[in-house]
C-alpha positions in Angstrom: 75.8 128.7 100.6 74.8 128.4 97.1 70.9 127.8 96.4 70.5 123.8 95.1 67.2 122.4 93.2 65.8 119.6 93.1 64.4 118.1 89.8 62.2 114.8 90.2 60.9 112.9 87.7 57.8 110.9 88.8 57.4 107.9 86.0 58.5 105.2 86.5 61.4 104.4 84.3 62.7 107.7 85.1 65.6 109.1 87.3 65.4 111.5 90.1 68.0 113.5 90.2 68.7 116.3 92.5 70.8 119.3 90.8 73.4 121.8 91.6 75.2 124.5 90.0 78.6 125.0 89.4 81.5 127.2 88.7 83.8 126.8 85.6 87.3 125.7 86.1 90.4 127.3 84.1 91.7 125.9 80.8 94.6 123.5 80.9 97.8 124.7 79.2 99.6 123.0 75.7 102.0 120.4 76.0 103.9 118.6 73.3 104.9 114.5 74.5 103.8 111.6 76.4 105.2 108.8 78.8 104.4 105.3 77.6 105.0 102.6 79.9 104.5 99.0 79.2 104.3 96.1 81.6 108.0 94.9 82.6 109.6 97.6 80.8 110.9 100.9 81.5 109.3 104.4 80.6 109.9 105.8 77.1 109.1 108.9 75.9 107.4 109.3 72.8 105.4 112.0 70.8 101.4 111.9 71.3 99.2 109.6 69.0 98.3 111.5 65.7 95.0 113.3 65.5 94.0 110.8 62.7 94.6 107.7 64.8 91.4 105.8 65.6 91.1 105.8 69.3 90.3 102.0 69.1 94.5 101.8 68.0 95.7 103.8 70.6 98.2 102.5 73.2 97.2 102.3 77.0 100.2 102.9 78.8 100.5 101.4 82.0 101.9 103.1 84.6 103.6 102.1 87.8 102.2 104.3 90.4 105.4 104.4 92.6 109.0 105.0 90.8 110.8 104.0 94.1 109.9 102.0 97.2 106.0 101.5 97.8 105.3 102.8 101.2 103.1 101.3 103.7 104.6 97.9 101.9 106.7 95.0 103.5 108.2 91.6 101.9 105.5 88.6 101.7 104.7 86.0 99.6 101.8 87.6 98.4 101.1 87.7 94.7 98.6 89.3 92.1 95.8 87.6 90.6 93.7 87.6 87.8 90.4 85.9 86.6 88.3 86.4 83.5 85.1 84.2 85.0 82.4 86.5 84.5 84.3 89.7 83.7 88.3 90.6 84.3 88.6 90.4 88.7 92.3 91.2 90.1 92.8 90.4 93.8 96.1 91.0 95.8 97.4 93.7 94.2 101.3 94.3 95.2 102.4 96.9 92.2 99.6 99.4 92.3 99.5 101.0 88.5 97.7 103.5 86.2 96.0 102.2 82.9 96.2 105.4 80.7 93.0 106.0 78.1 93.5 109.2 76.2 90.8 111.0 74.1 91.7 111.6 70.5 93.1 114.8 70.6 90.5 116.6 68.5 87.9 115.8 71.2 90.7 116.3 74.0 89.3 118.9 76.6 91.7 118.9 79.2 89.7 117.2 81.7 90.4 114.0 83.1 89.5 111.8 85.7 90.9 108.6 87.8 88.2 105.4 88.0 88.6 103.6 91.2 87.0 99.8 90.2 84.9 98.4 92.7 85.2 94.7 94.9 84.3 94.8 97.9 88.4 95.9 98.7 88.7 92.3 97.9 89.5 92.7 94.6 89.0 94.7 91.0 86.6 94.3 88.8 88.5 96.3 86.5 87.0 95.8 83.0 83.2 97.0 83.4 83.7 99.5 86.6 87.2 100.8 84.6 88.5 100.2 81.4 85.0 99.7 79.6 84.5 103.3 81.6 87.3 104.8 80.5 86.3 104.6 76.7 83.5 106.0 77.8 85.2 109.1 79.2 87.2 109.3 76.2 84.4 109.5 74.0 83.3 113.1 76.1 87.4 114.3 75.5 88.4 113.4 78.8 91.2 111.4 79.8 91.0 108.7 82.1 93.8 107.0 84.1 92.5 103.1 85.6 93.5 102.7 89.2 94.7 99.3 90.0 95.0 99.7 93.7 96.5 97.6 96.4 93.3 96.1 98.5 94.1 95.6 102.3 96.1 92.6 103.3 97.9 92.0 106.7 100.5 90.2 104.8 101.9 93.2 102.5 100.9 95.7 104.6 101.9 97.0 107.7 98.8 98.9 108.0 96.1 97.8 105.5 93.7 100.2 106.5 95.9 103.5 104.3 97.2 101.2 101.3 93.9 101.8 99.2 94.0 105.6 99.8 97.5 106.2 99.4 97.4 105.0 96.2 94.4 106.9 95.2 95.9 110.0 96.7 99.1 109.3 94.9 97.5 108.6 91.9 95.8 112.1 91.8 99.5 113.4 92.3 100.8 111.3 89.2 98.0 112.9 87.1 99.0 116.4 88.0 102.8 116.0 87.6 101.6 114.4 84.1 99.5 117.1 83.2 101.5 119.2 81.0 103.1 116.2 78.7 99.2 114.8 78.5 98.1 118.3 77.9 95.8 118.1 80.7 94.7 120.7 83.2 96.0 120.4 86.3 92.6 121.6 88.6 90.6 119.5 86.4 91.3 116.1 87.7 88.6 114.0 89.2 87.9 110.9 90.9 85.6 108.1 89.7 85.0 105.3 92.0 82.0 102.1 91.5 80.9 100.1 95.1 83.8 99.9 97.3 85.7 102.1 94.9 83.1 104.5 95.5 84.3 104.2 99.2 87.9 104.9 98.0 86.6 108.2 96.1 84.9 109.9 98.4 87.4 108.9 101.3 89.9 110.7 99.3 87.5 113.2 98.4 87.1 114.4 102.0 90.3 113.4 103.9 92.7 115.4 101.3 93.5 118.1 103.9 95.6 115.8 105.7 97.1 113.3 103.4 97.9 109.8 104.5 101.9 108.4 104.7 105.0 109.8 106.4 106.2 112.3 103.6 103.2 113.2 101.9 104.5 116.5 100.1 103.2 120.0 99.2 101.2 118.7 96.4 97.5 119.1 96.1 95.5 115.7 96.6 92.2 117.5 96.6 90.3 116.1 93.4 88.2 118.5 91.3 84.6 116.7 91.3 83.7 113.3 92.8 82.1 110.5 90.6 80.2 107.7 92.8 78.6 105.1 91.4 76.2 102.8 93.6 78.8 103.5 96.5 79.5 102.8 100.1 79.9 105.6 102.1 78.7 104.8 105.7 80.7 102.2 107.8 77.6 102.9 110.4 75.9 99.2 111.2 72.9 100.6 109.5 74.2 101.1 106.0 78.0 99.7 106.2 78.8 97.0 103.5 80.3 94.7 106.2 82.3 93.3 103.9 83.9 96.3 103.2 84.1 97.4 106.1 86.0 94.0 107.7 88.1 93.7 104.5 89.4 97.7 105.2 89.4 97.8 109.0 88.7 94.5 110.2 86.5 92.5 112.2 86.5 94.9 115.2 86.4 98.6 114.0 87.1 100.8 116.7 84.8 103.6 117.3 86.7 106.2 115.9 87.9 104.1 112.8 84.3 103.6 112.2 83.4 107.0 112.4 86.8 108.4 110.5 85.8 106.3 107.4 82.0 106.8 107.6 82.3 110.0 105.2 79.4 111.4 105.1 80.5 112.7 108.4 83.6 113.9 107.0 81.9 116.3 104.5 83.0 120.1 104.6 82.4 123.1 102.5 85.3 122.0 100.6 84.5 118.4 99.6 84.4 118.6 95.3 81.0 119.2 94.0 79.5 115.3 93.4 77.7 113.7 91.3 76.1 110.3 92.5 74.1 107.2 90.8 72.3 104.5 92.5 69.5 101.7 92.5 66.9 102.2 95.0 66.7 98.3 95.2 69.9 97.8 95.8 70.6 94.8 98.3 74.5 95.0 98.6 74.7 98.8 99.1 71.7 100.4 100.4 70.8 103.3 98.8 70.5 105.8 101.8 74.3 105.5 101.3 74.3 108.0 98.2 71.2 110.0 100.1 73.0 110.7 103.4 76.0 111.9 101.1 74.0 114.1 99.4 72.2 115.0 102.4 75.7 116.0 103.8 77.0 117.7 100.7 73.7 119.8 100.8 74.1 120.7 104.4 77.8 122.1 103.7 76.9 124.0 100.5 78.5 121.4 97.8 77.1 121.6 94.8 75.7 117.9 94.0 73.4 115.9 91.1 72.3 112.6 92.2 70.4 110.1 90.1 68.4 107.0 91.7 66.7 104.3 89.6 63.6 102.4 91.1 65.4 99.3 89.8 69.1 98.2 88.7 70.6 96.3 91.9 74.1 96.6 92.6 77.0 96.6 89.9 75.4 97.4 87.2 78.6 99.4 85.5 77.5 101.6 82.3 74.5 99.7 81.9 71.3 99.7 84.2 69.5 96.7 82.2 66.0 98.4 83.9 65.8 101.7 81.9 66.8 102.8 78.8 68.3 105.8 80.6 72.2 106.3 80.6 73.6 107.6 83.6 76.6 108.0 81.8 74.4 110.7 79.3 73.7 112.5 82.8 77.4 112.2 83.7 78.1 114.0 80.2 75.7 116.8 80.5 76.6 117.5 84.0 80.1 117.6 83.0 79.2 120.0 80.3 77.0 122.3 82.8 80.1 122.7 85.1 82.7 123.9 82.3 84.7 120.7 82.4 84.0 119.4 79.0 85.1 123.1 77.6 88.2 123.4 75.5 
């Protein structure tokens, strides 16, 4: 078990954060083209943006997420939805996609990551908890990929409880089999996830050993470091967001549903090395959500970094209104400590 230290920092605007070391992952491998794929229309293949390009110019390609049938899927009247009423929301997902933000390639590291937005696994709020994020990310040379992923819904789905995670876990696949046209590396893919994306990240960052669906494959699903950002991670009745909760399992949880999706139980020696941001005033998500993570990563030997704010609330995105502090500086350096931000 590696040794862990804790830093604490006592004033009052500050963070506390709670450190870790880790190792340095390989460098990713060359590649030479890119798959563009625009709403409605089918892939093309063209060459990657020039180095001169201004990354505000730069095509998001968005990808479908499935190329055949979606599984766990069935006929309904169901359709997507979007509003722009305080910020872009999509609800009832049906074609689950990738939004595709690419570094410009003289900052490109290799490194990428998948943002899960947050919503309660209601619906998306895909702008500040993803695409806002993502230029973010791009802005350290790592790529980023935007989940839109299908929420639960009895209608669509014969079993809503899976949809959300097989489309992060497949997601993590697409990324890989991308890797050498995006001139990524292909063990340095994480997972970002905000509120009920959170949920989504580090289910899939601690149920990878046995994928869900009937034909899962051979490939890894496993991501390389976990992202959470004010998230739920306990379906206990002491710290569940009931909403989140109901919406994913509905309004009777067995037992051992609540207990399979309460993941700080699910933590092993191989869950990805964390980093985790919170508001200790948060009334949506309570904070001991991030602690008992931590206090679970600890426990199995993951390295971890976890940041709480006395203030901030809940959704907060990039921006914590209540300190001049950037999580997403913390994000960066912690990045560069662990070799991901290395060329």
């Amino acid at each position: 078990m590696k040794k862990m230290t804790l830093l604490l920092a006592l004033s009052m605007g500050a963070t506390q954060t709670l450190l870790a070391q880790n190792t340095k992952p390989a460098k990713p491998a060359p590649a030479k083209t890119a798959t563009r794929v625009t709403p409605d229309k089918a892939p093309i293949t063209a060459d990657a943006p020039a180095p001169e390009a201004p990354l505000q110019d730069v095509p998001h390609p968005v990808l479908p997420l499935y190329s055949g049938s979606i599984p766990d899927s069935k006929p309904s009247r169901v359709q997507e939805s979007t509003t722009t009423e305080g910020g872009t929301r999509v609800s009832n997902v049906i074609q689950p996609t990738l939004t595709v933000y690419m570094p410009a390639r003289e900052k490109a590291n290799g490194t990428s990551v998948v943002i899960c937005p947050g919503g309660g696994y209601t619906r998306l709020a895909i702008d500040h908890e993803g695409y806002d994020v993502a230029k973010r990310l791009n802005e350290m040379g790592v790529a980023a990929f935007v989940l839109k992923y299908r929420l639960p819904n009895g209608q669509s789905q014969p079993d809503p409880s899976i949809a959300p995670l097989l489309d992060a876990q497949q997601a993590l696949r697409m990324v890989r089999e991308l890797a050498p046209k995006y001139n990524l590396n292909p063990e340095r893919i994480g997972l970002m996830g905000f509120s009920a994306g959170g949920h989504l990240a580090s289910t899939a960052g601690t149920h990878f050993a046995k994928p869900v669906g009937d034909n899962p494959g051979p490939a890894s699903v496993r991501p390389a470091f976990l992202v959470l950002l004010y998230p739920v991670i306990s379906f206990s009745d002491s710290l569940a967001h009931k909403g989140s909760r109901s919406n994913l399992l509905g309004a009777t949880p067995t037992a051992d549903q609540t207990r399979l999706y309460s993941n700080e139980l699910q933590v092993t020696a191989q869950t990805p090395p964390t980093f985790l941001v919170h508001a200790e005033d948060d009334k949506t998500v309570p904070v001991q959500n991030s602690i008992v993570f931590y206090q679970a990563l600890h426990r199995h030997g993951v390295p971890a970094e976890m940041h709480l704010y006395p203030q901030g609330g809940h959704g907060f995105g990039m921006n914590n209104k209540t300190t001049k502090d950037q999580w997403t500086e913390r994000l960066q350096n912690w990045l560069d400590a662990n070799g991901w931000l290395t060329k």
